[in-house]
N, C-alpha and C positions, 0 to 999 in steps of 0.2 A: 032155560039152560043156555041155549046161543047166547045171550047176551051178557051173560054171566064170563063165559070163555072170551068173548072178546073184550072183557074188559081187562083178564088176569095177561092179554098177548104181549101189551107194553112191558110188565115188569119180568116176562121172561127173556124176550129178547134183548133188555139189559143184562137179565143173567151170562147171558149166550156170549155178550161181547164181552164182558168181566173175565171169562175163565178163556177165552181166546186171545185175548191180550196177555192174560199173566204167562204163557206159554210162547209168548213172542219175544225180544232182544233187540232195541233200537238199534240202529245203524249210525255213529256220526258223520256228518256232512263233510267235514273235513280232517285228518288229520295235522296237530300242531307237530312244526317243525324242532328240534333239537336245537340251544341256540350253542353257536361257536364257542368254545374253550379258549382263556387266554386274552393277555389286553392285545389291544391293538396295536400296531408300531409302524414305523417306516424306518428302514435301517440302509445303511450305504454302505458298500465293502472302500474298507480305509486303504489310502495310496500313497506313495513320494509326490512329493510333488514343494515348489520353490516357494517361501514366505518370504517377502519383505516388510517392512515396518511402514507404516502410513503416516505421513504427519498431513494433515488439511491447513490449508491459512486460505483466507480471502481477497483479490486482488483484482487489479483495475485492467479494461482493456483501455488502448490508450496509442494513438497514433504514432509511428517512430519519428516523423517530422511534425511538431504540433507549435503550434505559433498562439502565446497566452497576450490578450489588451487589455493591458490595464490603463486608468487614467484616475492619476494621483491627487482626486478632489472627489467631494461630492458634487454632484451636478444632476440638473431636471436633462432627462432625456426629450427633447424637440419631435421628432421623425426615427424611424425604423424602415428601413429598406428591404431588409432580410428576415428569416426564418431559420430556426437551426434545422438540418439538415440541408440549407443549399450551400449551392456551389458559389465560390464569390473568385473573383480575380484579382491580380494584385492590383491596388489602387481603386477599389470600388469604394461608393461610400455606402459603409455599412449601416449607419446610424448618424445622426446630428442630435448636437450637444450644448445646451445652453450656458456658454462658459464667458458672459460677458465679464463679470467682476474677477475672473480668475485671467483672462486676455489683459484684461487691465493693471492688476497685481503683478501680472509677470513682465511687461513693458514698464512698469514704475521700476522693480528689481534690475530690468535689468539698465535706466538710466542710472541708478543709485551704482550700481557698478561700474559702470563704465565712469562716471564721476569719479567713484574711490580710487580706481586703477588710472586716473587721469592724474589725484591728487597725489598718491604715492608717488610718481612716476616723476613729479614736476619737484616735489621734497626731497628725492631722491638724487636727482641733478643738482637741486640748490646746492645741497651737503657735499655733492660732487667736487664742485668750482670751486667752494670755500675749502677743502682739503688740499687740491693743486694749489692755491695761494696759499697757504701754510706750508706746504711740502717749498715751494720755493724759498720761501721764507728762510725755512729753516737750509738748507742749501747753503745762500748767501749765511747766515748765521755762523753756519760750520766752516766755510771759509774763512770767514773775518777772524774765525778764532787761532784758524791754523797760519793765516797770513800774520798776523799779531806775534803768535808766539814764534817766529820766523825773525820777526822785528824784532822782539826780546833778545833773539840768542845776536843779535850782533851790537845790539843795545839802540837800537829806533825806536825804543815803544819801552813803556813800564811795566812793571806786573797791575797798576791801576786800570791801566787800558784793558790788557788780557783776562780780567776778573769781568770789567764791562760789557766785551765781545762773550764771555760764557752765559753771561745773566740775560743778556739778547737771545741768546741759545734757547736758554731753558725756557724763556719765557715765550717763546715761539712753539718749542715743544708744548708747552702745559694747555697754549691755546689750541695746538690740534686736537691733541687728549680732552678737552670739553669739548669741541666740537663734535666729536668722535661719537663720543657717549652722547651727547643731544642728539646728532644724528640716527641711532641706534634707537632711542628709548621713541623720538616720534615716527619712524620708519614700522619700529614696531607695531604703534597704536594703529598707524595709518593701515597695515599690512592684517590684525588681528579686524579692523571695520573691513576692509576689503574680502578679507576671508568669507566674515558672516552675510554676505550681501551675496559672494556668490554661491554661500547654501544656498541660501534661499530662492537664488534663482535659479539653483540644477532643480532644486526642489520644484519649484514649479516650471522647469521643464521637463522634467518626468510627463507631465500634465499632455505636453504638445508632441511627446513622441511621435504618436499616430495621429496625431491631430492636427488640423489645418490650422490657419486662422478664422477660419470663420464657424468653427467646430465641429466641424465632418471629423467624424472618426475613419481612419484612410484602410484599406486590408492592407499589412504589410507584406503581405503572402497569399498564392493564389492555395484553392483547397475545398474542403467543405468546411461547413460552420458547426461545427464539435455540440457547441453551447454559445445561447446569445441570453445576457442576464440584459438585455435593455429592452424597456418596456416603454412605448410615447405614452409620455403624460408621469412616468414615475421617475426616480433618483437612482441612479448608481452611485453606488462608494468604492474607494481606492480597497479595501478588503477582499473584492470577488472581479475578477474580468470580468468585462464589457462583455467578451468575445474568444471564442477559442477557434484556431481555424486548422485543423487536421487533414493530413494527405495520406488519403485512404488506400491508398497502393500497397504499403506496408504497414500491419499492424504488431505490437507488442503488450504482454502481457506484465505488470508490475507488482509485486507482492511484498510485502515488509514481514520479517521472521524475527524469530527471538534470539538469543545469545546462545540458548540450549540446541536448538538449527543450526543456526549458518556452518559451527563446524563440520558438520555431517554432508555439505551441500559442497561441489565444486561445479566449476564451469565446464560444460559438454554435457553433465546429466541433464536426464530424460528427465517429466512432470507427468504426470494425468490433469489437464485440463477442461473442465465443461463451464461453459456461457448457456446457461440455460434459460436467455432472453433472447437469444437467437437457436436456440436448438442447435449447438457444436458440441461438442469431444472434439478431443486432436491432444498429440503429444507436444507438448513443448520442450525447449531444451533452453538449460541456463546459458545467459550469454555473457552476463554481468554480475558480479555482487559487492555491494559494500564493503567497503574493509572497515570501515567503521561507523556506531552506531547513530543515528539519528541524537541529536542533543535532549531532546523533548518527549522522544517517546522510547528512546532505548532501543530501539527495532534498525534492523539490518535492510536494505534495499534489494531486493532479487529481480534481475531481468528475464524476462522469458521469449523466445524467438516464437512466432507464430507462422504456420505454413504459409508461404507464399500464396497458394492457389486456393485459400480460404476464403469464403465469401461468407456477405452477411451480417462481419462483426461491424461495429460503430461506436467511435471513440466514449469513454463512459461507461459503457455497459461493466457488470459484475463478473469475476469469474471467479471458479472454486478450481483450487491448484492443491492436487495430491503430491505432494515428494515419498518415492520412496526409497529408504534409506538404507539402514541394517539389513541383512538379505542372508538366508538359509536355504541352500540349495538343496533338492533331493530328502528332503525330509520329510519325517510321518505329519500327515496337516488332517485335522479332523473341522468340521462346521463351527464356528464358535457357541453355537446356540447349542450344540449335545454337549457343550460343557456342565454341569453342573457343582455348586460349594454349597458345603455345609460344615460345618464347626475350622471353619479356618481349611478346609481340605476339597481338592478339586476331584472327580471323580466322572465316568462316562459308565455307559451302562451299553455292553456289549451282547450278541445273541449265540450262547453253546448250543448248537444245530443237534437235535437226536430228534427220538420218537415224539418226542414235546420240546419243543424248543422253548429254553430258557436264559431269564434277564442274569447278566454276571455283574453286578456292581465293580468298578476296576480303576482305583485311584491312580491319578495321573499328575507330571508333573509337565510342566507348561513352559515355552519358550515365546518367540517372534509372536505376533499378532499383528493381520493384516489385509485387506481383501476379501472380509469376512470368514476368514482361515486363523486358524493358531495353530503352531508346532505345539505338537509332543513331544517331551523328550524323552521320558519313561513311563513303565505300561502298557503301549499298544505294540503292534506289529501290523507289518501289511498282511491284506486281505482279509484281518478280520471283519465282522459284520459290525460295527457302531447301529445305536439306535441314535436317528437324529430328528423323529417326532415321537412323541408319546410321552419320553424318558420321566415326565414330571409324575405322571403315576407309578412308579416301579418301584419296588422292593427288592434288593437280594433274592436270587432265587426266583423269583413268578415268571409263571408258564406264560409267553407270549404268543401269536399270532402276528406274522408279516402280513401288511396290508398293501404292502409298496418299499419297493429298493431303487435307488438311484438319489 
């Protein structure tokens, strides 16, 4: 019998815990929280405040005293002296230039000239001397004729004689008149060779502006070195300077604008200016403009004055130049980005503050843009609440949740 009882102990004390458990009620571990009602948003309360119109263009910084070398050949660069950014003085030699055959061409030029303006000069005189012997000529001519017909009227002389002394005349005249005209027609040729000999030798004195004779390219200006296109061992060409030499004391800003610009621009306006290969902003102000367009590219020239006490900038560098233009003071300006369009119609989507705050779709019409800002002109009002993140999920009407205002 004992062993019978403790074999039935297991299956009761299973019993025991079955009907103890069905009378008990888990506990959870945690309760789950509620989730928030309503989309998300960031909304800004809408202000006055001023738009102006932005135009951008791209534009060069650029030394206000800048001295460009050119030298009017191709030619092998010999030696380089310099490095662009230094300092050079006036009369350094910045670079040698291998310019034998062109030293040569332009001392041949210029004996060919000096010949031709030797040769005019001496054709010029011949024609001279033979004119004065004509002109006398004809003098004595005109006299004899008038002394003759003197003789006539008292009867010294026939009208054969006085027929004789006019034919002397004319024939005196007819030979200055060919002379005249010969003189002319080789004075001419003489004068059209001289001409083309001294192209050719402004021409290639262009070459020795800056240059010696023994082809030192000379600084004609003290400065720093802007830009050196000369490399020892390569060729420069008459297309690009040698050399640019800039005086870094004052810098200016230069920009080229369209024909739909310039009217909008006068001289004294303010720019937005950044060089952002030097890390600058600063305002510039126009000091110059075109009055008229570039032949080539149709663009207008704009100067811009750059602070004195700037540092940093170096001839070259990029800048980006905001103008701005058209200007609306005191007006509703919302973020351009809570704008949104759909079928041709601009609309912003504003917060009616209650128990639930909700999305009011609220078509708007549009002015200025500028600064990341655009006018409202109809629509809004100040201090309403604009939504200026979220907006691209919202519907008419849906219950929002502010996440963030500012």
């Amino acid at each position: 019998m004992k062993k019978k009882w403790i074999a039935l102990l297991p299956a009761a004390l299973t019993v025991f815990l079955l009907v103890s458990c069905a009378g008990t009620q888990l506990t959870p571990v945690a309760q789950t929280a509620e989730a928030p009602s309503g989309v998300a948003v960031r909304v800004r309360t809408i202000e006055r405040r001023d738009v102006s119109t932005e135009n951008r263009v791209s534009g060069t910084v650029t030394s206000d005293e800048e001295t460009s070398i050119y030298v009017a050949v191709t030619a092998k660069c010999t030696a380089v002296n310099f490095e662009a950014g230094d300092t050079v003085e006036k009369g350094d030699v910045i670079c040698t230039l291998d310019l034998g055959s062109t030293l040569a061409n332009y001392n041949a030029a210029r004996i060919s000239y000096d010949s031709a303006a030797a040769s005019y000069e001496q054709q010029k005189e011949v024609f001279d001397l033979q004119l004065a012997v004509f002109d006398k000529q004809i003098a004595l001519a005109e006299k004899n004729v008038s002394d003759t017909k003197q003789l006539f009227a008292i009867g010294a002389a026939s009208q054969l004689e006085i027929d004789q002394a006019e034919l002397q005349l004319e024939s005196a005249r007819l030979q200055r008149a060919s002379t005249v005209a010969q003189r002319d027609s080789t004075l001419s040729q003489l004068r059209a060779g001289m001409e083309s000999t001294r192209a050719n030798l402004e021409q290639l004195g262009l070459v020795m502006d800056d240059v010696d004779s023994r082809g030192n390219v000379i600084a004609p200006a003290s400065g720093t070195l802007a830009s050196l296109t000369a490399v020892e061992g390569s060729y420069i060409t008459a297309n690009y300077p040698v050399a640019v030499i800039s005086n870094a004391e004052q810098m200016k800003v230069t920009v080229y604008v369209s024909e739909a610009l310039i009217p909008k621009l006068a001289v004294g306006d303010a720019a937005h200016v950044s060089v952002s290969s030097a890390g600058a902003e600063f305002t510039g102000v126009i000091r110059s403009m075109d009055q008229t367009a570039n032949m080539q590219t149709k663009l207008y020239s704009v100067v811009l004055s750059v602070p004195p006490d700037l540092e940093g900038l170096v001839s070259g560098m990029f800048a980006d130049v905001t103008f701005f233009t058209e200007t609306s003071e005191g007006t509703i300006a919302v973020p351009s980005e809570a704008l949104l369009t759909a079928n041709g119609e601009q609309y912003v989507f504003v917060v009616e503050q209650g128990p639930q705050n909700t999305a009011v779709r609220t078509p708007v019409t549009t002015g200025l843009t500028g600064n990341g800002v655009t006018e409202v002109l109809t629509g809004l009002s100040e201090g309403q609440k604009l939504v200026v993140a979220g907006q691209q999920y919202l519907s008419d009407g849906d219950v929002v949740r502010i996440v963030g205002e500012g």
